[in-house]
TORKOL-4160 file (C-alpha; in steps of 0.2 Angstrom, whole numbers, padded with zeros to 4 digits, m for minus):
293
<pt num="1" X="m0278" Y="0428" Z="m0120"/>
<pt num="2" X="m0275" Y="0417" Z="m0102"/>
<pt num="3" X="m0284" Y="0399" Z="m0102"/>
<pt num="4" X="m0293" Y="0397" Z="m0083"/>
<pt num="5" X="m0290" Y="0379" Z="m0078"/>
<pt num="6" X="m0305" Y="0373" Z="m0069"/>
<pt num="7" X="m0307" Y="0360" Z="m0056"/>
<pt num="8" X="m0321" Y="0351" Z="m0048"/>
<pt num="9" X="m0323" Y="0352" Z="m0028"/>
<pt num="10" X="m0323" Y="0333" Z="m0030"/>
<pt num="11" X="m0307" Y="0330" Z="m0040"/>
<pt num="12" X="m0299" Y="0343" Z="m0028"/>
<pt num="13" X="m0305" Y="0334" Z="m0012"/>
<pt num="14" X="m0296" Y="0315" Z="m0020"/>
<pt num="15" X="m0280" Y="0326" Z="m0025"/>
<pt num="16" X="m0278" Y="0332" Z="m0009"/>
<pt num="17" X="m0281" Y="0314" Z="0001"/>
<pt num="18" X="m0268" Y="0302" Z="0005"/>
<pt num="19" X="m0268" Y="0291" Z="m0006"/>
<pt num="20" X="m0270" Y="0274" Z="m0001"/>
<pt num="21" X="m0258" Y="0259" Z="m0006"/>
<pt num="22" X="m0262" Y="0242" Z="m0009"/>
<pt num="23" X="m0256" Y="0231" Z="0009"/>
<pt num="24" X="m0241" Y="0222" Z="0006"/>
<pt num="25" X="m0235" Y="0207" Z="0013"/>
<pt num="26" X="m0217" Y="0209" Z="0021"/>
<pt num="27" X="m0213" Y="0193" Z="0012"/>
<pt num="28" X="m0215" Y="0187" Z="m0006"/>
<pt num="29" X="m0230" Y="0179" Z="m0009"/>
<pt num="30" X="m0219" Y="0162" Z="m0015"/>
<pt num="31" X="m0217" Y="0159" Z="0001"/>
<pt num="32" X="m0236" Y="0155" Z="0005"/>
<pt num="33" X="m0232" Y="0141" Z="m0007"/>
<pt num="34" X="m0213" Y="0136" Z="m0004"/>
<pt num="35" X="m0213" Y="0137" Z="0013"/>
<pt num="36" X="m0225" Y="0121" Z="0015"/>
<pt num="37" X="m0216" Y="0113" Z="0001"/>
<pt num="38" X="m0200" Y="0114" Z="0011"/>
<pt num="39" X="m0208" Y="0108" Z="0029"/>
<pt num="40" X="m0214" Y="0093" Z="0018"/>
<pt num="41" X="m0197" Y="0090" Z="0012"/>
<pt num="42" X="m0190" Y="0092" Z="0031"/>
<pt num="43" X="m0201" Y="0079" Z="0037"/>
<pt num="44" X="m0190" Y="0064" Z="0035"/>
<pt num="45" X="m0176" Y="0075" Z="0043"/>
<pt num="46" X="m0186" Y="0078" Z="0058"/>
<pt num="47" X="m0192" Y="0062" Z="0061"/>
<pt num="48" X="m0173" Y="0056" Z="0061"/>
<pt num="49" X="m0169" Y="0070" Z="0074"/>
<pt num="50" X="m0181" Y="0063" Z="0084"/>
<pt num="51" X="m0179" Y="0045" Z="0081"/>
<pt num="52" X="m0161" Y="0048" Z="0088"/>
<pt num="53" X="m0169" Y="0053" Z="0105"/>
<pt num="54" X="m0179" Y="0040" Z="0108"/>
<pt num="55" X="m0177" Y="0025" Z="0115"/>
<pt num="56" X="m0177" Y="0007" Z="0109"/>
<pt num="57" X="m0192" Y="0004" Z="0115"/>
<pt num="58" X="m0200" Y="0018" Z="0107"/>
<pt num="59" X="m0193" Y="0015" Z="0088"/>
<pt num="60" X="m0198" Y="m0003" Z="0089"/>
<pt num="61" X="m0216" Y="0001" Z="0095"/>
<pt num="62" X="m0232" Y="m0002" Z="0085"/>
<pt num="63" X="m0240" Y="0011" Z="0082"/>
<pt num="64" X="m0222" Y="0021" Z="0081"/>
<pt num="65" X="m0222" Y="0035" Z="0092"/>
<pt num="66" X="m0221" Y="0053" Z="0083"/>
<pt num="67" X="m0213" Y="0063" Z="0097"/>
<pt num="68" X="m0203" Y="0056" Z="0112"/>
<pt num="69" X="m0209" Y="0056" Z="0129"/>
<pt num="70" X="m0192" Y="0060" Z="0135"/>
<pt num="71" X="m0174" Y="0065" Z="0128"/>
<pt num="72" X="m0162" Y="0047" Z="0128"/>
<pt num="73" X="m0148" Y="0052" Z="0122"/>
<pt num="74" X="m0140" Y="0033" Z="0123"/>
<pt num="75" X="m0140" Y="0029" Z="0106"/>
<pt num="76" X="m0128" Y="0044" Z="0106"/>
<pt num="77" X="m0116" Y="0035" Z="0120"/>
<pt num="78" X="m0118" Y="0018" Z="0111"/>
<pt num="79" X="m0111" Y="0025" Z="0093"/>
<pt num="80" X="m0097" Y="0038" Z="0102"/>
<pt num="81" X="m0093" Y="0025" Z="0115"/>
<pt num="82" X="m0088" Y="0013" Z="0097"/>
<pt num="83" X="m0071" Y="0014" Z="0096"/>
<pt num="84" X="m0071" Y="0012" Z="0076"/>
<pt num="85" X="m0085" Y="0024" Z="0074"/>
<pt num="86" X="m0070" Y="0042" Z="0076"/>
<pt num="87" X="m0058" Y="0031" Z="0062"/>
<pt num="88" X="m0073" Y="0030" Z="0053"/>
<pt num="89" X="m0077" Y="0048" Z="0051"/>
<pt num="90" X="m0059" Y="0053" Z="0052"/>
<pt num="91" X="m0058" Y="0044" Z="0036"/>
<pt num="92" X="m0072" Y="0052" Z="0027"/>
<pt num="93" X="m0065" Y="0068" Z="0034"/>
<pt num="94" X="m0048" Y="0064" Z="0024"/>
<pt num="95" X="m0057" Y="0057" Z="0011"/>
<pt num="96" X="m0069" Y="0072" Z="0007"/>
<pt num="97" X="m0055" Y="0086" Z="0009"/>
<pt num="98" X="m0041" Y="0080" Z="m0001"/>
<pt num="99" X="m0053" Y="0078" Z="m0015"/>
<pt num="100" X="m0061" Y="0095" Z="m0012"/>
<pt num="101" X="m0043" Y="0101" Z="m0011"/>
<pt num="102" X="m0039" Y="0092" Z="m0030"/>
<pt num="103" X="m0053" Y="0095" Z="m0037"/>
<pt num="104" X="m0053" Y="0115" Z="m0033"/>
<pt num="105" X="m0033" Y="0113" Z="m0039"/>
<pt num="106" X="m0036" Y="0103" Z="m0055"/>
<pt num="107" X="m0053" Y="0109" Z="m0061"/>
<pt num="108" X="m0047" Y="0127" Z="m0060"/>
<pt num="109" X="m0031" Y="0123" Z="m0072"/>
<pt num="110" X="m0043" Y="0113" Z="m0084"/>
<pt num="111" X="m0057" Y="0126" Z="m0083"/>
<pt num="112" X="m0046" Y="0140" Z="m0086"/>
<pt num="113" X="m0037" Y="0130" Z="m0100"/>
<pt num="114" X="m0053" Y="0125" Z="m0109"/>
<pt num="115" X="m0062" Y="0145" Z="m0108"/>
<pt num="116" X="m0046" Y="0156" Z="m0111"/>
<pt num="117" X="m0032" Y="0145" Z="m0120"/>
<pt num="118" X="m0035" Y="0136" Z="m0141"/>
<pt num="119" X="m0027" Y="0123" Z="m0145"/>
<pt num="120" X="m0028" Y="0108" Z="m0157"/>
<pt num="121" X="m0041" Y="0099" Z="m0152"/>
<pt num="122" X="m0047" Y="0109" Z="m0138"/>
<pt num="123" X="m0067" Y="0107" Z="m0143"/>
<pt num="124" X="m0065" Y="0089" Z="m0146"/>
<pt num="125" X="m0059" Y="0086" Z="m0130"/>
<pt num="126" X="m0071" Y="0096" Z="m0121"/>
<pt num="127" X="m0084" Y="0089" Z="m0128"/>
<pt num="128" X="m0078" Y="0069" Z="m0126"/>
<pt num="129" X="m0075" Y="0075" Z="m0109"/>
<pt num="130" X="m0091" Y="0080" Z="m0106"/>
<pt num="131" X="m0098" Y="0064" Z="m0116"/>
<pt num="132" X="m0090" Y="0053" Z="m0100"/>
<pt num="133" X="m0101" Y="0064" Z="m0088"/>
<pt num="134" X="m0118" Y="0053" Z="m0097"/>
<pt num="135" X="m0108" Y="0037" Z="m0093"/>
<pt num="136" X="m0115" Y="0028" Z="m0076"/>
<pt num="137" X="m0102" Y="0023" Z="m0064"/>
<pt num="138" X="m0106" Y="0004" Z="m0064"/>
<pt num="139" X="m0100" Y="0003" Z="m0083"/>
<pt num="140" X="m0081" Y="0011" Z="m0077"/>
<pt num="141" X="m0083" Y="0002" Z="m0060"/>
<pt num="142" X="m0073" Y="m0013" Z="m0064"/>
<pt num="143" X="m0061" Y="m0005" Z="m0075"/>
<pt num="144" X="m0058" Y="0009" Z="m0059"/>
<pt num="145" X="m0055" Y="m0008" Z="m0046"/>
<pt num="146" X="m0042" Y="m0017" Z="m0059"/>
<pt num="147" X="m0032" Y="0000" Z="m0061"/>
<pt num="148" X="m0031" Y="0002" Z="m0042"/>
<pt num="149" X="m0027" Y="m0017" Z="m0037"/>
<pt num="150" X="m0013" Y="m0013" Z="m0054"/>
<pt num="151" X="m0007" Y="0001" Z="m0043"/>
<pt num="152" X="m0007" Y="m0007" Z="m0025"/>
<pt num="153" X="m0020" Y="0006" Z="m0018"/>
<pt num="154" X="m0034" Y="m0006" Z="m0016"/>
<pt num="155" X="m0041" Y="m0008" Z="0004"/>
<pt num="156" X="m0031" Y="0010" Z="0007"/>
<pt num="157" X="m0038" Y="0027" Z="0006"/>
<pt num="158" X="m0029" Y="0030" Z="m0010"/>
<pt num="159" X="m0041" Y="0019" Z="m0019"/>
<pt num="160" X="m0055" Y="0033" Z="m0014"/>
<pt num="161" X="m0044" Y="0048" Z="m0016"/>
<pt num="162" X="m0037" Y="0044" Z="m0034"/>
<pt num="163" X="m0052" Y="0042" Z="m0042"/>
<pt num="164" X="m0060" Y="0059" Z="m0035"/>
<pt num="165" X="m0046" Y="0071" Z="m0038"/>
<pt num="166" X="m0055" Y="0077" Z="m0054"/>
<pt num="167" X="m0072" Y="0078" Z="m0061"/>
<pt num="168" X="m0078" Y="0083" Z="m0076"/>
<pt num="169" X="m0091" Y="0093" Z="m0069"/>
<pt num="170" X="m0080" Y="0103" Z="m0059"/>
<pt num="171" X="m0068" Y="0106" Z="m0075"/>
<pt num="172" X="m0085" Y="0112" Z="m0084"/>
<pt num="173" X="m0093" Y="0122" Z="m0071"/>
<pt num="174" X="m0077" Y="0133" Z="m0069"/>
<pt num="175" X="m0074" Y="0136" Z="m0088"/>
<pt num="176" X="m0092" Y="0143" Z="m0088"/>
<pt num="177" X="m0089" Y="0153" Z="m0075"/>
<pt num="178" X="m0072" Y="0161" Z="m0083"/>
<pt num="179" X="m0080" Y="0162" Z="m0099"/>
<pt num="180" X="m0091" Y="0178" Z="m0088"/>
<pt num="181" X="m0076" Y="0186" Z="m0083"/>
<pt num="182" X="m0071" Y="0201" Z="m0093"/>
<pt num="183" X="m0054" Y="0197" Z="m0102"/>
<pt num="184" X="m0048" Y="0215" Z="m0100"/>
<pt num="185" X="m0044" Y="0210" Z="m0080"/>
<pt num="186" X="m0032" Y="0197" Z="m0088"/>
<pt num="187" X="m0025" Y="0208" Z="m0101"/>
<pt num="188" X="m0020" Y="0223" Z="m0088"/>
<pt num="189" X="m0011" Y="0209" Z="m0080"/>
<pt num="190" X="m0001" Y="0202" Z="m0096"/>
<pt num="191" X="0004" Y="0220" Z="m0098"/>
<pt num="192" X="0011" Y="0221" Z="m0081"/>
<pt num="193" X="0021" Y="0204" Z="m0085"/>
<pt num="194" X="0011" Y="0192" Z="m0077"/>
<pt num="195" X="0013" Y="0173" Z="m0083"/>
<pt num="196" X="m0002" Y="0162" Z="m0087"/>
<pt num="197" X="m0001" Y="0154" Z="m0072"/>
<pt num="198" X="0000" Y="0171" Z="m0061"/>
<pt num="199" X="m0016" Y="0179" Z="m0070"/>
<pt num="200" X="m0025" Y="0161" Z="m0065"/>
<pt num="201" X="m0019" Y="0163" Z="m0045"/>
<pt num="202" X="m0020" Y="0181" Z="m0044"/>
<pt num="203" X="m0033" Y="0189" Z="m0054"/>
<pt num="204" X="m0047" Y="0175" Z="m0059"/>
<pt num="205" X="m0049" Y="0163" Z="m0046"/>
<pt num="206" X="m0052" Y="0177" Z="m0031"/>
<pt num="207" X="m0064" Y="0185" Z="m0044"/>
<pt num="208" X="m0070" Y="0167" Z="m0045"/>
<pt num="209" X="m0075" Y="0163" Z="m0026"/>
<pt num="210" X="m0093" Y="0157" Z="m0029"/>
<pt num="211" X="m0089" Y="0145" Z="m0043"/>
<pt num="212" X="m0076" Y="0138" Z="m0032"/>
<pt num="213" X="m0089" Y="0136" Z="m0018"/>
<pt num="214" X="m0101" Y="0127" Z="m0026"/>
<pt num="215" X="m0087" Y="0117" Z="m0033"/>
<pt num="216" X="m0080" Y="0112" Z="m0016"/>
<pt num="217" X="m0099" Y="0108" Z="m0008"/>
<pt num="218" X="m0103" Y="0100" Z="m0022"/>
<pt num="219" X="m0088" Y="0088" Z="m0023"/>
<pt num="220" X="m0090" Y="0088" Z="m0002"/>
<pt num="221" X="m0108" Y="0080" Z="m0004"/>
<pt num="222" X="m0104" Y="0066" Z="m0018"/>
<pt num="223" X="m0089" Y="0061" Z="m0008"/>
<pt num="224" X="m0093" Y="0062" Z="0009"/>
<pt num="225" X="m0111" Y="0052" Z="0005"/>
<pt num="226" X="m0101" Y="0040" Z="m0006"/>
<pt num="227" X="m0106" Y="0018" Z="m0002"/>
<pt num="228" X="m0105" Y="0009" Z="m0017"/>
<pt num="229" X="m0084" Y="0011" Z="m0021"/>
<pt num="230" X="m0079" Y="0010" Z="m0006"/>
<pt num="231" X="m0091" Y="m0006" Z="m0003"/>
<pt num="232" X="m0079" Y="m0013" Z="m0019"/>
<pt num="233" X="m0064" Y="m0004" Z="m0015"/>
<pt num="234" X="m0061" Y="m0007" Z="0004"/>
<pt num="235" X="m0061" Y="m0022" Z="0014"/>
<pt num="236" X="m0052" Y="m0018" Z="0032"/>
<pt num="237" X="m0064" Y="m0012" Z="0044"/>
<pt num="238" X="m0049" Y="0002" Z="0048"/>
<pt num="239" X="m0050" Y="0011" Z="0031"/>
<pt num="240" X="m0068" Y="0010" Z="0031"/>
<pt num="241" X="m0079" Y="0028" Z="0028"/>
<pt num="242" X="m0092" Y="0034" Z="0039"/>
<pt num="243" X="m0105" Y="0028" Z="0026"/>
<pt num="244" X="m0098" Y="0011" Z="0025"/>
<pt num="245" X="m0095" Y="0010" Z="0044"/>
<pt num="246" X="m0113" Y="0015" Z="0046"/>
<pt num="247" X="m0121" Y="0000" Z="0034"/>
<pt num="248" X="m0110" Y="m0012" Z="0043"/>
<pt num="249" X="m0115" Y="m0004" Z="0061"/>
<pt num="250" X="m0133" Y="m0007" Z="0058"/>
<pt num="251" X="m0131" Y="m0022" Z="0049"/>
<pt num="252" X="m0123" Y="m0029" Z="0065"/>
<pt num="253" X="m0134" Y="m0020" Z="0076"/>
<pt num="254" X="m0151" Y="m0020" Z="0070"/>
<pt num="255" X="m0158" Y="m0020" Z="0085"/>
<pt num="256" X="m0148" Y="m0004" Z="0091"/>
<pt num="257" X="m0160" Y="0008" Z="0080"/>
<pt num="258" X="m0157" Y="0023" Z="0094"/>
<pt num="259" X="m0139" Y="0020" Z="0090"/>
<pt num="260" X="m0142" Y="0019" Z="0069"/>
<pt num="261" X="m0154" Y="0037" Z="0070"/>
<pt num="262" X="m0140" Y="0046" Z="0079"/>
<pt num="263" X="m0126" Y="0039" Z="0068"/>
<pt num="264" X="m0134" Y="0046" Z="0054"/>
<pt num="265" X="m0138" Y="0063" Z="0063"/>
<pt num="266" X="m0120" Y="0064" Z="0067"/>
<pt num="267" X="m0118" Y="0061" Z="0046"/>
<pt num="268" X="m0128" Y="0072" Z="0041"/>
<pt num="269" X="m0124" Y="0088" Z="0051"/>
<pt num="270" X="m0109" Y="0091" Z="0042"/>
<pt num="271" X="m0118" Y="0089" Z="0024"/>
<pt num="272" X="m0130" Y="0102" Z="0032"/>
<pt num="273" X="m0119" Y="0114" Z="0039"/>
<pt num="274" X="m0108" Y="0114" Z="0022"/>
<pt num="275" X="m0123" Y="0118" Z="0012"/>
<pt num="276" X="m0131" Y="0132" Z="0022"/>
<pt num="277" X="m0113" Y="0140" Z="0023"/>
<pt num="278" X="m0113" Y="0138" Z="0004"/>
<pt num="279" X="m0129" Y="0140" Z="0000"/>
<pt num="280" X="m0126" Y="0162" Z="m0007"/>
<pt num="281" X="m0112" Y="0157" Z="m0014"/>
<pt num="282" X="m0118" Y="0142" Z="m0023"/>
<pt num="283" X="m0133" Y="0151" Z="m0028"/>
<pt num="284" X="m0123" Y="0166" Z="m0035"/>
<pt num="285" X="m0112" Y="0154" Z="m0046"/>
<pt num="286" X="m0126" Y="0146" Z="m0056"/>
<pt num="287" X="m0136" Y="0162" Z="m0060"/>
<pt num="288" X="m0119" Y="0169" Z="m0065"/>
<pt num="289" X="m0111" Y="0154" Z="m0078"/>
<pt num="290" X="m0124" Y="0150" Z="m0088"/>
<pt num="291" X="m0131" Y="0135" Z="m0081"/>
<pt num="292" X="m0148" Y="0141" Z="m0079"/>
<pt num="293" X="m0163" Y="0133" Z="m0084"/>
């Protein structure tokens, strides 16, 4: 006995029609939403891109003008023509990479020590040294300038690299990311006769590249943005940072506001630049140590 399947000339004519998919945008729909959000956010950078062109004249006018009639690049020439103004950012420069350098260094041995080594004591002082991570830098500020004038380092760079070589965040971030790394990569290598220390260089931190970069912008954009210690810890204009050098500049030359708006353009490009080449990398790192909200 055979069963006749039946069909209908209608339900024949849809089946053998293209069916037709839903439009789709060839963008997420977020960005309808995000992409104003960020123009809004841009607005105060744009303004001081333009502001750097303009002249004088221009800034100081009432109503202020929204775009420049022409491009004046003097306040340009005024702050490179300054012969502090390269110390100034060569000290920043100094500044910012020696404590990327340590912080990379040091964070990696405490990181690795905290997630993969026991020890007496090891939880308590993970969790005191996260403890100092809620205490604000104006209770330690005095304590920080009588340990540096104890050690000779006050109105030198030192004062601003010491301080800096470590943070806990940096020591923290790491260990979270170590703790996601399988331990059977580090147990192959104990077999092979690796030490600790070889297994740390060798095997974890070039599995751990985009901890380390969001560890090294990170630490890049505290320092190199950085006024209040070196406004306690520096005197002498020739140690100054560019953050310093620029409040003093426009303090001496508030009616130079060409010459402020491109100082600061040529301070913030580098934070700009360090953070778009971070930015997959620094992405990557929090979705992958636990740090999510």
């Amino acid at each position: 006995m055979t069963a006749t399947l039946t069909t209908s000339p209608h339900r024949a004519a849809h089946a053998g029609a293209p069916r037709r998919g839903r439009a789709r945008l060839p963008f997420s729909p977020w960005h309808l939403l995000l992409a104003p959000l960020a123009l809004v956010f841009a607005i105060p950078l744009i303004w001081l891109l333009l502001s750097s062109v303009m002249s004088n004249a221009e800034i100081n006018r009432f109503p202020p003008a929204l775009w420049p009639s022409g491009i004046d690049l003097g306040g340009y020439r005024y702050v490179l023509g300054n012969a502090m103004f390269p110390r100034w950012f060569a000290n920043s420069l100094i500044v910012s990479a020696v404590a990327v350098a340590s912080n990379l260094l040091f964070g990696a041995l405490g990181g690795y020590a905290f997630a993969r080594m026991r020890f007496a004591g090891s939880r308590v002082l993970l969790v005191l040294m996260l403890a100092t991570m809620a205490i604000p830098f104006q209770l330690t500020m005095i304590p920080t300038f009588l340990v540096m004038k104890r050690l000779g380092l006050i109105d030198t760079l030192g004062a601003l690299i010491v301080p800096s070589l470590v943070t806990p965040f940096a020591v923290f971030l790491l260990r979270q990311f170590f703790l996601s790394l399988p331990r059977e990569l580090e147990e192959a290598a104990w077999i092979d006769g690796c030490s600790r220390l070889r297994v740390l260089f060798r095997v974890v931190l070039p599995l751990s590249r985009p901890a380390l970069s969001t560890v090294a912008i990170l630490t890049f954009l505290s320092t190199w943005n950085d006024l209040t210690w070196p406004l306690i810890a520096i005197n002498h204009d020739t140690q100054y940072t560019l953050q310093l050098g620029l409040a003093t500049f426009q303090g001496q030359h508030h009616t130079q506001w060409a010459a402020v708006m491109a100082g600061n353009v040529i301070t913030v490009l580098p934070v700009l630049l360090a953070f778009v080449g971070a930015q997959k990398a620094f992405i990557q790192s929090i979705t992958s140590s636990g740090l999510k909200g």
